[in-house]
C-alpha positions as CSV (number, residue, x, y, z in Angstrom):
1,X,60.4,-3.4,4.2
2,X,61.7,-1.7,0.7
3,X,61.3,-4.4,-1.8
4,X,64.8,-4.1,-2.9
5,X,66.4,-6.4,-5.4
6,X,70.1,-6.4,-5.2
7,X,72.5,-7.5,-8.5
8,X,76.2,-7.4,-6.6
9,X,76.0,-10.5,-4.8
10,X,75.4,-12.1,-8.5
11,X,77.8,-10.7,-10.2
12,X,80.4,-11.1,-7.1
13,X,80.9,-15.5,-7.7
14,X,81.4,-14.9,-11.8
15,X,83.1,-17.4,-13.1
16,X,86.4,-16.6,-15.0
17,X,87.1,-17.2,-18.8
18,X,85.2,-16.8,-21.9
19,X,82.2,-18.9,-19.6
20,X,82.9,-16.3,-17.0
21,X,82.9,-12.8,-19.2
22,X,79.5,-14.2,-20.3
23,X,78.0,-14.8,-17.0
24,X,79.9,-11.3,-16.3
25,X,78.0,-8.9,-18.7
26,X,74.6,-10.9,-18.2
27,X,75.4,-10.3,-14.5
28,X,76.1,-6.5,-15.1
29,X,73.0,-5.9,-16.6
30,X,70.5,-3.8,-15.2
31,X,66.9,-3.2,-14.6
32,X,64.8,-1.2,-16.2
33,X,64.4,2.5,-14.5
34,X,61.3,2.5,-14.0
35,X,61.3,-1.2,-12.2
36,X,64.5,0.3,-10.2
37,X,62.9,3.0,-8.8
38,X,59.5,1.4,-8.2
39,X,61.7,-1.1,-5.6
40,X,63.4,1.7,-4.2
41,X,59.9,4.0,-3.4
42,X,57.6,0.9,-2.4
43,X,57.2,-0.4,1.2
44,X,55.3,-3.5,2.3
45,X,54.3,-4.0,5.2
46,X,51.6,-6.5,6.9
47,X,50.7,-8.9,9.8
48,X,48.1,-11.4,11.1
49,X,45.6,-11.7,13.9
50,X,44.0,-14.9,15.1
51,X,43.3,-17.0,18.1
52,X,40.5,-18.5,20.0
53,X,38.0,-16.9,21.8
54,X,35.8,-19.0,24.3
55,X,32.6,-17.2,25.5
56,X,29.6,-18.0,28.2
57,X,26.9,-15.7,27.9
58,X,23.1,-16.4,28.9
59,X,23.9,-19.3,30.0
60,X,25.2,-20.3,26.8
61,X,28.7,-21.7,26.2
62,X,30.6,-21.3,22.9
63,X,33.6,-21.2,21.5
64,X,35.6,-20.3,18.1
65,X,38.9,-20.4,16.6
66,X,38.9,-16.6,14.5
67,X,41.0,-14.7,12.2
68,X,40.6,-11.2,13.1
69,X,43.0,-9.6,10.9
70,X,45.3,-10.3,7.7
71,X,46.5,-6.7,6.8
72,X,48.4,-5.6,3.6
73,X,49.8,-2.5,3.6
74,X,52.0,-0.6,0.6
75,X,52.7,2.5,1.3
76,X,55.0,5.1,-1.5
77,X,57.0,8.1,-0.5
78,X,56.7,9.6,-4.0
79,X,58.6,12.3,-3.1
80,X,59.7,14.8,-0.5
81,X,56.2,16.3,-0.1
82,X,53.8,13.3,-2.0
83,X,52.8,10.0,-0.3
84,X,50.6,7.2,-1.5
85,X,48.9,4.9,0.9
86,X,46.6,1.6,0.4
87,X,45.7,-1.1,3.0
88,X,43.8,-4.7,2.1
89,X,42.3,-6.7,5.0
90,X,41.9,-10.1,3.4
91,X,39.5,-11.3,6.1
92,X,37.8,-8.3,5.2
93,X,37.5,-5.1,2.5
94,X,39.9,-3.0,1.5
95,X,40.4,-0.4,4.2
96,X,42.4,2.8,3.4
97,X,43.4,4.3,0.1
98,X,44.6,7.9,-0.1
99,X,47.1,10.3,-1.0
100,X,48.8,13.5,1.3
101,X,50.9,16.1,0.0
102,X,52.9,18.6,2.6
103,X,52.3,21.8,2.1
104,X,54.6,24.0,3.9
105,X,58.7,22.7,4.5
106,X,58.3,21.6,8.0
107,X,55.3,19.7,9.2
108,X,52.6,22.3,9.7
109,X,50.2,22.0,7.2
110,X,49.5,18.8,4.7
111,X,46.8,17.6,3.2
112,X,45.0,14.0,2.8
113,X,42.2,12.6,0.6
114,X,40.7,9.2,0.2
115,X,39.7,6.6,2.5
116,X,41.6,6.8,6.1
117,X,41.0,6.5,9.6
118,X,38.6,9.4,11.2
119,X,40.0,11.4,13.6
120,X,37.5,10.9,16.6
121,X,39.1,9.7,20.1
122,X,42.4,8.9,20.8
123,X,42.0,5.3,20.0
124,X,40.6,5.1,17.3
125,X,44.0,6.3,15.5
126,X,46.0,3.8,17.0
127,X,47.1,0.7,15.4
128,X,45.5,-2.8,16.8
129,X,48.9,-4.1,16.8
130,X,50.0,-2.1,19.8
131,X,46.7,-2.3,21.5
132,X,46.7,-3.9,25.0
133,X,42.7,-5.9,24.3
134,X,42.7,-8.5,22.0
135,X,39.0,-7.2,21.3
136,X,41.3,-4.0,20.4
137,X,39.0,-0.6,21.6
138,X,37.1,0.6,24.2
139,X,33.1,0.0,23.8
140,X,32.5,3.7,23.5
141,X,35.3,4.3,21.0
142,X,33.9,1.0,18.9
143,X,30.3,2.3,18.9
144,X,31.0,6.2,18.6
145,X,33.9,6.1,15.7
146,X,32.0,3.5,13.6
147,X,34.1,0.3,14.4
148,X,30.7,-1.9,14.5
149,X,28.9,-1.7,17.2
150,X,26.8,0.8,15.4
151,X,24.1,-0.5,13.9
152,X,22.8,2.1,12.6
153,X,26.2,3.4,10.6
154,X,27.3,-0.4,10.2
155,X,30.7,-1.7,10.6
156,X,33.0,1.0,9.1
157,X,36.4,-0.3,10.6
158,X,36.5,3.8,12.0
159,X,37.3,4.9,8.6
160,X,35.2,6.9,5.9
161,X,36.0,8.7,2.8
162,X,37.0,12.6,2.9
163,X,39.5,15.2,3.1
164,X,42.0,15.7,6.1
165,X,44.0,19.4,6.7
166,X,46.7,18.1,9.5
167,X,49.8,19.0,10.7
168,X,51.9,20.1,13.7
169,X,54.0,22.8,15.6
170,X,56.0,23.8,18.6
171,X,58.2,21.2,17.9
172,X,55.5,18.7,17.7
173,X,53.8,19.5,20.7
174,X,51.2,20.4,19.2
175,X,49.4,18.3,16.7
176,X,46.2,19.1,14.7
177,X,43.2,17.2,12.4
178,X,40.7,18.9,11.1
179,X,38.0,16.6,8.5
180,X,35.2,16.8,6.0
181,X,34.2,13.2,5.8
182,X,31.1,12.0,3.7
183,X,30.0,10.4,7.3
184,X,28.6,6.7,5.3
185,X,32.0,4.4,6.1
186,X,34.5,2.5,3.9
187,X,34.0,2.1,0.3
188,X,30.6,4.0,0.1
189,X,29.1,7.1,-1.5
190,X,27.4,9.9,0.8
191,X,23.7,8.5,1.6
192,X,22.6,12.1,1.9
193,X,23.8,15.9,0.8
194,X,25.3,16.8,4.8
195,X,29.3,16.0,5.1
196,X,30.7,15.3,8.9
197,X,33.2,17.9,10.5
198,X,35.8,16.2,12.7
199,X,38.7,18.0,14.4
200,X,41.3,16.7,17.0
201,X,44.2,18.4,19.2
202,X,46.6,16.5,21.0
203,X,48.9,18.2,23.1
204,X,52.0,16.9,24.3
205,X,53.8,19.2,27.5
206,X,56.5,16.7,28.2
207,X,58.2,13.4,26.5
208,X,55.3,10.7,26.8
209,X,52.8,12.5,27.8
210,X,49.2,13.7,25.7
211,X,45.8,15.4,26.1
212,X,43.4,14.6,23.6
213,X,40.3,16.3,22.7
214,X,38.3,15.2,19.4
215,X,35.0,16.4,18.1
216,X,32.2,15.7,15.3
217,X,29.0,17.3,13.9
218,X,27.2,15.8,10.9
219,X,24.3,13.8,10.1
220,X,24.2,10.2,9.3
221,X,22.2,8.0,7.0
222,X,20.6,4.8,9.1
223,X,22.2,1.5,6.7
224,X,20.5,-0.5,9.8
225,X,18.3,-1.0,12.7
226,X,19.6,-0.2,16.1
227,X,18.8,-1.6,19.5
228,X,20.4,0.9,21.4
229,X,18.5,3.4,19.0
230,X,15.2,1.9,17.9
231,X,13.2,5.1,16.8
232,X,15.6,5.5,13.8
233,X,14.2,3.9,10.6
234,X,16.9,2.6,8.0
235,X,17.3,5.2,5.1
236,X,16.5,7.9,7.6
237,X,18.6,10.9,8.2
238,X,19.3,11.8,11.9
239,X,21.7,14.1,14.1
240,X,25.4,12.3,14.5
241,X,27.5,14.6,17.0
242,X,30.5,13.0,19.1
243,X,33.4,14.5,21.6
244,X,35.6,12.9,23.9
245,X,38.4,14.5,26.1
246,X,41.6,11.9,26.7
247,X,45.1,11.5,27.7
248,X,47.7,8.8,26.9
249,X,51.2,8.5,29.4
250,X,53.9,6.0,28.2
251,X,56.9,5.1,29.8
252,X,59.2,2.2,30.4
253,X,57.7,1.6,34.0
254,X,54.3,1.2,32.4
255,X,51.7,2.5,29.7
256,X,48.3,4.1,30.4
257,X,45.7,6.0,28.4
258,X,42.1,6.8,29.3
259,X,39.4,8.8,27.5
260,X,35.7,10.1,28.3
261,X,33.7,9.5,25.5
262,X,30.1,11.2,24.7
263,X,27.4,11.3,21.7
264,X,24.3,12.5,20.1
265,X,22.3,10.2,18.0
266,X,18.6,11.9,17.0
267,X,17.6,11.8,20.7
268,X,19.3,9.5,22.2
269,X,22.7,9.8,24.0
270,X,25.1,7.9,24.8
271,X,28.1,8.6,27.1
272,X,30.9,6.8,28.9
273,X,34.8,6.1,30.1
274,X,37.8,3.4,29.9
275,X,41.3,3.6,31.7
276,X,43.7,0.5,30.5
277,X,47.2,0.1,30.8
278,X,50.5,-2.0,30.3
279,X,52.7,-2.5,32.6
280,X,56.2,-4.9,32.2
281,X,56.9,-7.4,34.8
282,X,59.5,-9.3,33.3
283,X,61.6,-9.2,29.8
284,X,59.4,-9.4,26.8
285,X,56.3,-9.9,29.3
286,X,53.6,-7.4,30.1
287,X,50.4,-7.8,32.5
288,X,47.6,-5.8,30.6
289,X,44.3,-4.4,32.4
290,X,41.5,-2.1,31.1
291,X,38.5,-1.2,32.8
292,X,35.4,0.3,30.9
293,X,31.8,2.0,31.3
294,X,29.7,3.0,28.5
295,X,26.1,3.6,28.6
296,X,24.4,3.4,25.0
297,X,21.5,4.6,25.6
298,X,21.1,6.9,28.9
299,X,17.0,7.5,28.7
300,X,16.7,3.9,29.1
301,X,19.6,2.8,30.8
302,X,21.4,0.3,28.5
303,X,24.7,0.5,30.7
304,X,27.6,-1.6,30.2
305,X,30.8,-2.3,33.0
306,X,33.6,-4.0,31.2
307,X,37.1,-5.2,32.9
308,X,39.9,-7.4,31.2
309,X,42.9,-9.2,32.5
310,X,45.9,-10.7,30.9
311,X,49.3,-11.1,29.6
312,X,51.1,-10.4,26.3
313,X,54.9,-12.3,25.2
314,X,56.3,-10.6,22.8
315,X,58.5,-13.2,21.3
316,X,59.9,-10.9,18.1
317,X,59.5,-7.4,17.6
318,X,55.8,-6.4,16.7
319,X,55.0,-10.3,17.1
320,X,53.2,-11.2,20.6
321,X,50.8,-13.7,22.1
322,X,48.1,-12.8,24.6
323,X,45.8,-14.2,26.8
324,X,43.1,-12.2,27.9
325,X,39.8,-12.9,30.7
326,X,37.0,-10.7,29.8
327,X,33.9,-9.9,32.1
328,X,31.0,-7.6,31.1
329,X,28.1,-7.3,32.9
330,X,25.4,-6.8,29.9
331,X,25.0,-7.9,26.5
332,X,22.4,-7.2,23.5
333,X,21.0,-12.0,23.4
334,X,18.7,-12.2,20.2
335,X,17.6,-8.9,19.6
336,X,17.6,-7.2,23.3
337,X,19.8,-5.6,25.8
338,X,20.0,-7.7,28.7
339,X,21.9,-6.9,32.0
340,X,23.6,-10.0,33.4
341,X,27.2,-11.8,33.8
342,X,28.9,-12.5,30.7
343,X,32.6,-14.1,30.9
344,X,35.2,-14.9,28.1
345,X,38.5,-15.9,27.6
346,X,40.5,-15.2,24.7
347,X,43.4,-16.1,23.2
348,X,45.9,-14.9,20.4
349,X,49.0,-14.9,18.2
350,X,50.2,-11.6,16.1
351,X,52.4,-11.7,13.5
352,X,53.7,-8.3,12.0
353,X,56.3,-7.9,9.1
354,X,58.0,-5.3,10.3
């Protein structure tokens, strides 16, 4: 949305006379430069996430209304080859702030810095407006990229401070990321001297269809205590190393992406999978399904099955309600990891600007 403030239609009802050529040359004035072209580079963009979530787990019922997301995003073309970035989530911190400049004339090489999304899985880059859970990514792309579940790198949003060399060729077939990240999360210095190394190819063969492969080696800094990973003291420094190996198909008969997901954390290692799909059955309705395994901790055998249900409406645009059924079949209840039916039911409304 440019933030655009047009003068014609003013000027267009003048009235006529000496009244008139008054209203006319206050009407014909202009703004400033500066304030003109700030309107003319500026885009604004946002949207909302909220709803009610009902849950029963351990024999325990409860229920919420939430607000998951209120995102404001400006973004600035500067120019041809500069581009300014920030993001605010007001139910939150403030997310993403950085800069890219493209280096060569086409698309092949540019360069980021500041605070942005990693590049580790496929999901992670994706936008939770277009995701099909309400709960937004797979539990192997939530606890491996830093999106929470992580106690031991804290909730990061999948986003940490760095540099970014990226582009792509063959007619955008082929797209590359490769990272230095300070490896600590959003809005915090490096807890120790060792920088993460993140890299990403997608390939794409044919219209709609990508391979993924993503990749990380660094150390981390504990900000927490785990219960997937309890030999890890907080303020220690351990092993962090991730991959995952995806693809992604969309079409108008239905969308589907999977990934397998895998990591290292000291010695413990954690590994798993997710399928989940969209599919339209009628117009501006779509039956949504996902279906994921991730084992945190594979020496002791903290596996999770997850499956979801629902539909989405999308009743404008970018702007949808869901309804979603949720089963999992463990769950960390006061402290501990504990296998056993867990059911919820979720519900929610997304606005988007644009």
């Amino acid at each position: 949305m440019l933030c655009c403030l047009d003068m014609g239609s003013m000027m267009a009802q003048a009235p006529q006379g000496p009244q008139g050529q008054k209203e006319e040359q206050r009407g014909s004035s202009k703004l400033p430069e500066w304030v003109d072209d700030l309107s003319k580079r500026v885009q604004i963009d946002g949207y909302v996430q909220g709803g009610f979530t009902y849950e029963h787990t351990g024999g325990r019922d409860n229920n919420t209304f939430d607000l998951k997301r209120s995102i404001l995003v400006v973004a600035a073309p500067i120019s041809d080859r500069w581009f300014a970035f920030f993001m605010h989530d007001f139910s939150s911190v403030v997310q993403e702030y950085y800069a890219t400049y493209r280096v060569t004339n086409n698309k092949a090489l540019s360069v980021k810095f500041g605070q942005f999304k990693n590049a580790l899985t496929y999901e992670n880059s994706q936008s939770p407006t277009g995701m099909e859970a309400i709960d937004v990514y797979a539990e192997g792309v939530t606890y491996l990229a830093g999106c929470g579940s992580d106690r031991l790198m804290g909730t990061q949003y999948g986003r940490d401070l760095g540099l970014e060399v990226f582009g792509q060729t063959n007619d955008g077939k082929l797209k590359y990321a490769l990272e230095v990240m300070n490896g600590q999360g959003v809005n915090r210095k490096d807890g120790n001297n060792e920088k993460d190394f993140i890299g990403k190819l997608e390939y794409s063969p044919v219209e709609g269809l990508s391979f993924i492969a993503s990749g990380q080696l660094g150390r981390g800094h504990a900000v927490g205590k785990s219960v997937y990973n309890p030999d890890i003291e907080i303020g220690q420094d351990y092993k962090r190393n991730r991959w995952t190996l995806g693809f992604a198909y969309n079409s108008k008969p239905f969308n589907v992406h999977g990934e397998y997901v895998e990591g290292r954390d000291g010695d413990v290692t954690s590994r798993g999978a997710y399928v989940s799909s969209t599919v339209p059955v009628a117009k501006h309705l779509d039956v949504v399904g996902s279906y994921d395994f991730f084992n945190f901790n594979t020496k002791a055998h903290m596996h999770q099955h997850k499956a979801i249900f629902g539909i989405q409406y999308w009743f404008y645009k970018h702007c949808r309600l869901q309804a979603q059924y949720v089963y999992k079949n463990a769950s960390v209840q006061n402290g501990i990891f504990t296998h056993g039916a867990n059911h919820a039911i979720m519900c929610q409304l997304q606005v988007r600007l644009k």
